[in-house]
C-alpha positions as CSV (number, residue, x, y, z in Angstrom):
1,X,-95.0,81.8,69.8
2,X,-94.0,81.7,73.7
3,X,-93.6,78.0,75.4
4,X,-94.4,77.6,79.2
5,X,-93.2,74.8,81.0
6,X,-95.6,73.4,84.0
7,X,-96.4,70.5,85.9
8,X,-99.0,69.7,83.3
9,X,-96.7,70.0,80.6
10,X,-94.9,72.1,77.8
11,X,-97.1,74.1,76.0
12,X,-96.8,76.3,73.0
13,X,-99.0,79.7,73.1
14,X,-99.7,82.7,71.4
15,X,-99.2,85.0,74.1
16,X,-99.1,88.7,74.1
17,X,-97.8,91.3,76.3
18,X,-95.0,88.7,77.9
19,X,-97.4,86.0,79.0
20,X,-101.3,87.4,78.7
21,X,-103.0,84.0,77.6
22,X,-106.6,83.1,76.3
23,X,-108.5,82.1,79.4
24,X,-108.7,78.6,77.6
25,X,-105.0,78.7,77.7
26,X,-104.6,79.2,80.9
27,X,-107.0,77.2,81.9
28,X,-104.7,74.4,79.6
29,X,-102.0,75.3,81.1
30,X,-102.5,76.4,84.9
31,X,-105.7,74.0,85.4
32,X,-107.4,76.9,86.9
33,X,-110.5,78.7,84.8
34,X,-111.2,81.9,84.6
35,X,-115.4,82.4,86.3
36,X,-116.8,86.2,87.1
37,X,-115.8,85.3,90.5
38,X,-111.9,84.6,89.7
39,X,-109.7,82.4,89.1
40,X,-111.0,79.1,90.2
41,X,-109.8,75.4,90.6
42,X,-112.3,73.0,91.5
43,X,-114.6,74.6,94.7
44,X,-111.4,77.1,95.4
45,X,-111.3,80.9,93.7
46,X,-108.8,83.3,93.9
47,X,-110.7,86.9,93.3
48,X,-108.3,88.7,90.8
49,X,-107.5,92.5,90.4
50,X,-109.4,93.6,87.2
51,X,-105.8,94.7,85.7
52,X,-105.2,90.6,85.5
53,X,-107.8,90.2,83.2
54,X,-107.8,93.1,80.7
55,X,-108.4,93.1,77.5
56,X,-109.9,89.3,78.0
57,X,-106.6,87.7,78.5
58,X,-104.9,86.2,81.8
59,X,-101.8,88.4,82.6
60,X,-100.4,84.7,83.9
61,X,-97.5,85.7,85.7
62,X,-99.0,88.2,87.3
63,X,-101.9,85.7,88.8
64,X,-99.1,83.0,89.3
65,X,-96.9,85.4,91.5
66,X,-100.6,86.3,93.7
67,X,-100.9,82.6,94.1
68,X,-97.6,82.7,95.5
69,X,-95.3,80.7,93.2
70,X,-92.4,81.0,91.6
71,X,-91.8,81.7,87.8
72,X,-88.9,82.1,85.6
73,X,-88.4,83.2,81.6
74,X,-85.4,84.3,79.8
75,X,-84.6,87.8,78.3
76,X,-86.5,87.2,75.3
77,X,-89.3,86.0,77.4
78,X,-90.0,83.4,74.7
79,X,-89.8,80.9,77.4
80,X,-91.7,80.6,80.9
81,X,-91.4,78.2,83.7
82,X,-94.2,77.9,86.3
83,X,-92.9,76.5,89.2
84,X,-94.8,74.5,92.0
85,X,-95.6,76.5,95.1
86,X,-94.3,75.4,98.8
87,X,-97.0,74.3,99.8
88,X,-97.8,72.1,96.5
89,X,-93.5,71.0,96.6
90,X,-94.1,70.3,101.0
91,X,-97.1,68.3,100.7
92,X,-95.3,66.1,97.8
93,X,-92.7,65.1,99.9
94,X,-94.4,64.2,103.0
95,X,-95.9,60.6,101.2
96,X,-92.5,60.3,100.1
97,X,-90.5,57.3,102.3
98,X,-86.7,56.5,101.7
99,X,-85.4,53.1,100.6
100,X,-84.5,50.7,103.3
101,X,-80.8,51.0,103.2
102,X,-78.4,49.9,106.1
103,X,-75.0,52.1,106.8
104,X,-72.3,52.1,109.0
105,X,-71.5,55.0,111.8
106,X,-68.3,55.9,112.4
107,X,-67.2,53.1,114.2
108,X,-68.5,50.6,111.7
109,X,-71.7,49.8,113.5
110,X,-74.6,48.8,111.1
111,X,-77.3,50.7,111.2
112,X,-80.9,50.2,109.3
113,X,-83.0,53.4,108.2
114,X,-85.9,50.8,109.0
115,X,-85.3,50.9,112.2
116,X,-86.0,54.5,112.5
117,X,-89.0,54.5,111.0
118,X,-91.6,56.8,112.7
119,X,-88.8,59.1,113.7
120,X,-87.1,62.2,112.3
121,X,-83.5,61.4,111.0
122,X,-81.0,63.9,109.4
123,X,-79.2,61.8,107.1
124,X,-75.9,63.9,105.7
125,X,-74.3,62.3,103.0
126,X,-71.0,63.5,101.5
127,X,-68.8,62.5,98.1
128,X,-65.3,63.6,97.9
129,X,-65.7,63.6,93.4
């Protein structure tokens, strides 16, 4: 049995060849089904060389690597990580808003993140532990 970590979860698998998965399990795992046309995610497919689908099974790292994101397993390859893509991890973050903290420059001057808002701000922290 092989476990792959996702965003949608850890899932045990009975994988063959390193990671080639049921389409059912991919589908589980990925959220993208296998059609005649590729793999597709709601109105979106991604055609596929036929040497990702042999045999009836997803060669998954394969199709995540042509999506263009990153995966990881040990030696054993009895565990798999499927990591989120840039795009996927950039358009996360752009929602994202920091807390409303207030901090002093260098010269002990207050100063609100607040205040900034709208604008681009490097903040640069640093710990000495």
């Amino acid at each position: 049995m092989t476990n792959v970590l996702s965003d949608a979860g850890d899932f045990t698998v009975d994988a063959s060849e390193g990671l080639r998965l049921t389409p059912d399990d991919a589908e589980r795992i990925t959220g993208w089904t296998l059609k005649p046309e590729g793999m597709c995610r709601g109105a979106v497919c991604v055609p596929l060389p036929a040497a990702m689908t042999s045999g009836g099974r997803v060669d998954l790292p394969a199709f995540w690597r042509h999506l263009g994101n990153p995966l990881l397993t040990d030696a054993a390859k009895e565990v798999w990580v499927l990591g989120a893509g840039a795009e996927e991890r950039n358009a996360s973050l752009i929602g994202l808003e920091a807390p409303g903290i207030t901090l002093p420059d260098l010269a002990g001057v207050p100063h609100s993140l607040a205040a900034l808002r709208g604008k681009k701000v490097l903040l640069t922290t640093w710990a000495s532990w």
